[in-house]
One Martini backbone bead per residue (centre of mass of N, CA, C, O) as a GRO file, in nm:
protein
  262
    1UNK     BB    1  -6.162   2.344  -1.966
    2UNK     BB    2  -5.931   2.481  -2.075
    3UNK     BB    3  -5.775   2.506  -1.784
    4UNK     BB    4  -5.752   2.198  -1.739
    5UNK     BB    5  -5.582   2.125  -1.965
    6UNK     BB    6  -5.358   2.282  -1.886
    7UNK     BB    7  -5.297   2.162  -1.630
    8UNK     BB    8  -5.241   1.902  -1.734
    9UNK     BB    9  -5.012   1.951  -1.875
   10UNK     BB   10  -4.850   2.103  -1.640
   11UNK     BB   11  -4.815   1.785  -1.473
   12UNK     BB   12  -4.691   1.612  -1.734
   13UNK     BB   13  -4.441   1.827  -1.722
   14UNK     BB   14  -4.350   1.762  -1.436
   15UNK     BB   15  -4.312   1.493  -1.441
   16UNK     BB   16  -4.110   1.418  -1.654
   17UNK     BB   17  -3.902   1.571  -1.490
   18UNK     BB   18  -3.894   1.387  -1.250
   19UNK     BB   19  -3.830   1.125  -1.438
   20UNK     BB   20  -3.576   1.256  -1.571
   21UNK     BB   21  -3.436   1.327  -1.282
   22UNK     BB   22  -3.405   1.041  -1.143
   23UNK     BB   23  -3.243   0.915  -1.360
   24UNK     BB   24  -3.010   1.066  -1.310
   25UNK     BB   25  -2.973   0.989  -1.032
   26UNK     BB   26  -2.924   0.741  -1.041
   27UNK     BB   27  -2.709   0.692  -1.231
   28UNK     BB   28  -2.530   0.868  -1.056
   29UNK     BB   29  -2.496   0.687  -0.785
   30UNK     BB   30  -2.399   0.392  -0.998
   31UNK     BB   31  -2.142   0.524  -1.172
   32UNK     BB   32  -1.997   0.751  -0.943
   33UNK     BB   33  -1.809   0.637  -0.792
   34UNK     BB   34  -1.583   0.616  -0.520
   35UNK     BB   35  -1.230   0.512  -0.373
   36UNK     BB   36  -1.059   0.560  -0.094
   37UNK     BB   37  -0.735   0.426  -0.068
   38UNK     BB   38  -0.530   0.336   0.160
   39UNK     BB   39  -0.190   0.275   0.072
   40UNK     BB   40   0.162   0.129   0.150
   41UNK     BB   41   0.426   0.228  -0.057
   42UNK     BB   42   0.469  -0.087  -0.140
   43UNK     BB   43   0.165  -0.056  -0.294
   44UNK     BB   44   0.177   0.130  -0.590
   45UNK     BB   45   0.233  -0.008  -0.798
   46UNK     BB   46   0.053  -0.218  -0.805
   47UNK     BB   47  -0.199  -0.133  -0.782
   48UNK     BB   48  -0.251   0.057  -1.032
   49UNK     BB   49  -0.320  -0.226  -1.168
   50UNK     BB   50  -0.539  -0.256  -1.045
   51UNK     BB   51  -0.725  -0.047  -1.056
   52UNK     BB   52  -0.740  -0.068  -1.362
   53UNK     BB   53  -0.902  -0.345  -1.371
   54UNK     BB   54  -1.120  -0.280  -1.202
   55UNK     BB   55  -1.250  -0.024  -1.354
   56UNK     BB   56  -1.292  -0.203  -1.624
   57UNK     BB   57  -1.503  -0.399  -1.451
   58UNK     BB   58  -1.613  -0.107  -1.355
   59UNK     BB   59  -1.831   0.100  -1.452
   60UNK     BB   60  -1.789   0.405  -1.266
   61UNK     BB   61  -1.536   0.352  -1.137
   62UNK     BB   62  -1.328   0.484  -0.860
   63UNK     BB   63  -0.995   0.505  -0.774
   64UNK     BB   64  -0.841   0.659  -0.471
   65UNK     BB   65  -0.456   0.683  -0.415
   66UNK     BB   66  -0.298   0.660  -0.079
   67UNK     BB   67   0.011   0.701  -0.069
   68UNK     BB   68   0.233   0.562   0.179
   69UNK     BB   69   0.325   0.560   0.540
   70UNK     BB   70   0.149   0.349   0.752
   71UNK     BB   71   0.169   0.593   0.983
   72UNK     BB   72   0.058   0.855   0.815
   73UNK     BB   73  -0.192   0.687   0.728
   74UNK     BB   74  -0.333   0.651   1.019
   75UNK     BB   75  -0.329   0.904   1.152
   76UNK     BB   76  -0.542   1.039   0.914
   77UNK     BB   77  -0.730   0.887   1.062
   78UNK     BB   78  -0.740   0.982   1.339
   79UNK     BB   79  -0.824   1.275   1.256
   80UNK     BB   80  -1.038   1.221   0.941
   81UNK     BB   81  -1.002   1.107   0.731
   82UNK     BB   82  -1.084   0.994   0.463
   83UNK     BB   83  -1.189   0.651   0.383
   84UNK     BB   84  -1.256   0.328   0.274
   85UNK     BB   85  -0.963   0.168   0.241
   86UNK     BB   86  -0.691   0.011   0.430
   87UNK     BB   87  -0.326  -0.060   0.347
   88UNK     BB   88  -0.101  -0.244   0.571
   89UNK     BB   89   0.271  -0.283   0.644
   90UNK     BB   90   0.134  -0.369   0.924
   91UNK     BB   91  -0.003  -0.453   1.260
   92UNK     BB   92   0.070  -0.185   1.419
   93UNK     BB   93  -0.153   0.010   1.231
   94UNK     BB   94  -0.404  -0.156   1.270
   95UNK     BB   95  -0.495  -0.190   1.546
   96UNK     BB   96  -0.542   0.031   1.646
   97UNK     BB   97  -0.801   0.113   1.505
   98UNK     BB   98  -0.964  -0.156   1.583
   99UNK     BB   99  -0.919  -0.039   1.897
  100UNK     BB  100  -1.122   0.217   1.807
  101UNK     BB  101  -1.302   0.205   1.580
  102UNK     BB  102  -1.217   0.281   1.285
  103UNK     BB  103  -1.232  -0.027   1.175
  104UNK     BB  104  -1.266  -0.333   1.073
  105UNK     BB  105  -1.210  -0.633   1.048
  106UNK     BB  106  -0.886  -0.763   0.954
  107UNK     BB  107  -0.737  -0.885   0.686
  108UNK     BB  108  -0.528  -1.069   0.515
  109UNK     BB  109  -0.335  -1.008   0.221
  110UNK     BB  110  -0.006  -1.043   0.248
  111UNK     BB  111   0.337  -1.059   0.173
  112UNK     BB  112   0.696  -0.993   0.286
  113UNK     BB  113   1.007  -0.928   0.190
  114UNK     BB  114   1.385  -0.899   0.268
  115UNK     BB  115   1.625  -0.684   0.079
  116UNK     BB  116   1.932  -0.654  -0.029
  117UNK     BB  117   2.066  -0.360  -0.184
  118UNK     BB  118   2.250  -0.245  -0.474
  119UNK     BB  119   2.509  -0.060  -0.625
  120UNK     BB  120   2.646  -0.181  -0.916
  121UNK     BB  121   2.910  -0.027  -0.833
  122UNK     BB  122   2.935  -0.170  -0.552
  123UNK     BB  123   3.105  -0.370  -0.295
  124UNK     BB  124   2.827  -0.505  -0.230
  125UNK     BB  125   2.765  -0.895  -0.224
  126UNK     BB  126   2.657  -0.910   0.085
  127UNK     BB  127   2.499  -0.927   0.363
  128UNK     BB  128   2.783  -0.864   0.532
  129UNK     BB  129   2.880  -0.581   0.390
  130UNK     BB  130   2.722  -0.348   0.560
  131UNK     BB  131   2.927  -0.370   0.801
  132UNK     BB  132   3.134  -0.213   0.632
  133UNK     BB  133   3.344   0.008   0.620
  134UNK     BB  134   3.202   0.302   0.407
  135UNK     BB  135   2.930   0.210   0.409
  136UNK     BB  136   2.605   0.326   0.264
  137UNK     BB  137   2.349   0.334   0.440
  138UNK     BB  138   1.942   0.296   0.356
  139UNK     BB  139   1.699   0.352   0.567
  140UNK     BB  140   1.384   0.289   0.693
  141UNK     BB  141   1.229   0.420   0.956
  142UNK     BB  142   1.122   0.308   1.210
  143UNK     BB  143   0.812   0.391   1.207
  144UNK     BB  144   0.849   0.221   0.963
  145UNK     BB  145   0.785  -0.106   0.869
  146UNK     BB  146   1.079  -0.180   0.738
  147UNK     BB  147   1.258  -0.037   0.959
  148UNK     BB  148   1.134  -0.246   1.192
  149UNK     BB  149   1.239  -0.484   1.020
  150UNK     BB  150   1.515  -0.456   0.997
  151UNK     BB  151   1.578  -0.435   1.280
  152UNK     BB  152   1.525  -0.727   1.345
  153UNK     BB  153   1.719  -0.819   1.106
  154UNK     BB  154   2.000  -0.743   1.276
  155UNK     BB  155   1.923  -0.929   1.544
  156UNK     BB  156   1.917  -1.219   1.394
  157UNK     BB  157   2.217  -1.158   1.332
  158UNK     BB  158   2.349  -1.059   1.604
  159UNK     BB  159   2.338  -1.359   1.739
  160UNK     BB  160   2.566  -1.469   1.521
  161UNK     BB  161   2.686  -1.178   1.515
  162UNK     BB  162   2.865  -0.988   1.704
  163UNK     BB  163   2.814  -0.637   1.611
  164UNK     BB  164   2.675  -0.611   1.342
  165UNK     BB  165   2.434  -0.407   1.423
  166UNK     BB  166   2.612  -0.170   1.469
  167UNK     BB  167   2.802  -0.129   1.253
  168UNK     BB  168   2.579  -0.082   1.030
  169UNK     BB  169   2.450   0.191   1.202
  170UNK     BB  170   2.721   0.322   1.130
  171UNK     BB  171   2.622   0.321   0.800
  172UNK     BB  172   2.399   0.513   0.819
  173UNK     BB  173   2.307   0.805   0.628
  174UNK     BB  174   1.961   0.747   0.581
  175UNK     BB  175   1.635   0.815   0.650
  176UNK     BB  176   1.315   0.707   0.532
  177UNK     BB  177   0.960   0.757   0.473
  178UNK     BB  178   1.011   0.502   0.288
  179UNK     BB  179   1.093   0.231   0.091
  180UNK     BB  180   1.099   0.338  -0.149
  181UNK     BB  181   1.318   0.590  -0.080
  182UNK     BB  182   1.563   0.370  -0.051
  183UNK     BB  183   1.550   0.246  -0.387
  184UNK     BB  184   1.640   0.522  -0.468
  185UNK     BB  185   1.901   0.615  -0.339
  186UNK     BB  186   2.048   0.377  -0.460
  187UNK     BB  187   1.985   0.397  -0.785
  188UNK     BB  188   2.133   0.693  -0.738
  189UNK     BB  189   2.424   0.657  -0.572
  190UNK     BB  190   2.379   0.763  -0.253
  191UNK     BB  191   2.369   0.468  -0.179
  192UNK     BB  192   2.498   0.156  -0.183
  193UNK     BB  193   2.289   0.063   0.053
  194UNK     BB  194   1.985  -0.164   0.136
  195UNK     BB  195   1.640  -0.212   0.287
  196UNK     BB  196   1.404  -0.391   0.155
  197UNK     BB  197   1.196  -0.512  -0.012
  198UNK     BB  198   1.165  -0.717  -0.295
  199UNK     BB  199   0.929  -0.549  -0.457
  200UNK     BB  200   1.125  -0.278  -0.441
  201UNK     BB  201   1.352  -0.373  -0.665
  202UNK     BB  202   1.221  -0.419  -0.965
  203UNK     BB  203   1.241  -0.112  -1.072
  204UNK     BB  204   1.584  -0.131  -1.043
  205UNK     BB  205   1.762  -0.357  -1.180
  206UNK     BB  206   1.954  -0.188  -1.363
  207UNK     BB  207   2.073  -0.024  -1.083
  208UNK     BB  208   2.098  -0.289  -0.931
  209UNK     BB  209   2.179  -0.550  -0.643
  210UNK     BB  210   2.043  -0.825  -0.527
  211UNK     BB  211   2.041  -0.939  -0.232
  212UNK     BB  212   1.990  -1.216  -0.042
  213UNK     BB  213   1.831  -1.347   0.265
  214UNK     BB  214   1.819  -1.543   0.479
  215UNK     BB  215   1.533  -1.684   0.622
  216UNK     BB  216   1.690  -1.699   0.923
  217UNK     BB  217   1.696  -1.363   0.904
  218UNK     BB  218   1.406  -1.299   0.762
  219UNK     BB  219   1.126  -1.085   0.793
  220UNK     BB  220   0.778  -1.104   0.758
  221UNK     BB  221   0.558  -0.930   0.602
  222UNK     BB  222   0.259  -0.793   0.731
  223UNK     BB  223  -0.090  -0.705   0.490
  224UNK     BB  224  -0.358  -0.557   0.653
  225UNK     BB  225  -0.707  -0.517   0.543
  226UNK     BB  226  -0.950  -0.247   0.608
  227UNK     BB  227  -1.264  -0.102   0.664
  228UNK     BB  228  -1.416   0.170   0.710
  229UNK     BB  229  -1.639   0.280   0.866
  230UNK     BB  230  -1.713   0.547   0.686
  231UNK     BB  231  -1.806   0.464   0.503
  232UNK     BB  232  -2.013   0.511   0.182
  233UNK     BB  233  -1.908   0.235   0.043
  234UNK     BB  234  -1.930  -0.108   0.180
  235UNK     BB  235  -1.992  -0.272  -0.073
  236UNK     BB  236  -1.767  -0.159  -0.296
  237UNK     BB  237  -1.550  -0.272  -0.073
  238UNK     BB  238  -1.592  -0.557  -0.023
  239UNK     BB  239  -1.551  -0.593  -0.389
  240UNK     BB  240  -1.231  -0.489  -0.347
  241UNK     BB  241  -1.103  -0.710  -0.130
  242UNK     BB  242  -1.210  -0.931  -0.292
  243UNK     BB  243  -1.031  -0.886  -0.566
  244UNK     BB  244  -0.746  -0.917  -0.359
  245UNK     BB  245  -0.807  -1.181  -0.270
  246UNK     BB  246  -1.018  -1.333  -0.491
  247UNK     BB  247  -0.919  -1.221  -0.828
  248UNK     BB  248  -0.743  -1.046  -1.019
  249UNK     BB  249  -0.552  -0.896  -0.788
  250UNK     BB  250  -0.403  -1.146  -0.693
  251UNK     BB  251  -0.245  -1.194  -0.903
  252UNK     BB  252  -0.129  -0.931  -0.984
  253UNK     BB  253   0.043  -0.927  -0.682
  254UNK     BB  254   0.214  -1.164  -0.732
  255UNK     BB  255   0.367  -1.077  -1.012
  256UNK     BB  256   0.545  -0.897  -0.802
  257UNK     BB  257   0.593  -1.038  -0.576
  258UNK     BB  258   0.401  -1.127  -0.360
  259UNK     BB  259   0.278  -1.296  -0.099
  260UNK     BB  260   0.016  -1.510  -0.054
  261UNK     BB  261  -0.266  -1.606   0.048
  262UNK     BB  262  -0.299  -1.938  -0.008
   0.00000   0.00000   0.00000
């Protein structure tokens, strides 16, 4: 009888101990995840904002983000790295991806123009400025989205002055592989102007000049986000791509500056 007592005494604290410890595993399997995300280097500063609102509406939510140049961003992924979801400033580095059947179907996230910014004291306060002798200009490499939209912009523009695009081009002193790291090389004086998107001019506003450049001739950048295949949490990426489609997130890249869908 004694015996059997024992027996049940240690049955009920090994129950227990299963069952504070299944409560542990739970907890820890809905507060502890994290997203890794792929964003496109010209939406580093909006994310991160972005990134903290989400957080703070879902506790035990970690967003983990990979800033980069969308081509950059694409061969990792094509490589094997991980991510949850993946967010390009062009469809040229998504579309592969999703004919590879390595992302789901991408849905369009937002819009985004381009802008010549200058040096607050160089010559340069025209956009057809920049192809005038002696100007240093900073582009991102063709590979870069920013790259491959500026050269489309000064080929639209060399339709209307032949000769712009060339003479231009013979002004490039440097190509960077991000759209920030020309808006950065210019704010710091070392070319005198570039061609970034307008939403990379914003935080450089007191050391740089903005030129718009006409619609006629300026061309929008789509920035289409898509789930990776491999997610780990497919659920709680598609509640954070709602969150950028329609939720508070919506606003929040809006007021960056970023043209939304809808």
């Amino acid at each position: 009888m004694k015996d059997q007592k024992i027996i049940w005494l240690l049955m009920s604290i090994f129950l227990i101990i299963i069952m504070i410890t299944g409560c542990d595993i739970n907890a820890s399997e809905s507060s502890n995840k994290s997203l890794t995300v792929f964003v496109a280097a010209s939406l580093k500063d909006s994310m991160n904002t972005v990134v903290k609102q989400f957080e703070r509406l879902n506790p035990g939510v970690k967003i983990i983000l990979n800033s980069a140049g969308s081509q950059t961003l694409r061969t990792q992924i094509e490589q094997g790295a991980y991510a949850d979801i993946f967010i390009s400033a062009d469809e040229r580095n998504m579309t592969p991806l999703y004919s590879e059947k390595l992302v789901e179907k991408p849905k369009t996230l937002l819009y985004n123009k381009l802008t010549v910014i200058a040096y607050k004291d160089s010559s340069v306060n025209s956009f057809m400025d920049i192809k005038n002798s002696g100007v240093k200009l900073a582009l991102a490499d063709e590979s870069v989205p920013a790259g491959k939209y500026a050269l489309d912009m000064l080929s639209k523009i060399d339709a209307d002055y032949k000769g712009f695009k060339e003479a231009t081009l013979k002004n490039v002193v440097t190509k960077e592989v991000t759209v920030t790291d020309v808006a950065q090389k210019v704010a710091m004086g070392e070319a005198d102007a570039g061609i970034v998107y307008v939403t990379d001019a914003k935080p450089f506003l007191d050391k740089i000049k903005i030129i718009n450049i006409p619609d006629k001739y300026n061309v929008i950048a789509t920035y289409p986000a898509a789930i990776v295949k491999n997610t780990k949490y497919k659920t709680l990426s598609s509640k954070f791509l709602d969150f950028l489609l329609n939720g508070d997130g919506k606003k929040i890249l809006k007021d960056y500056g970023f043209i939304m869908k809808g």
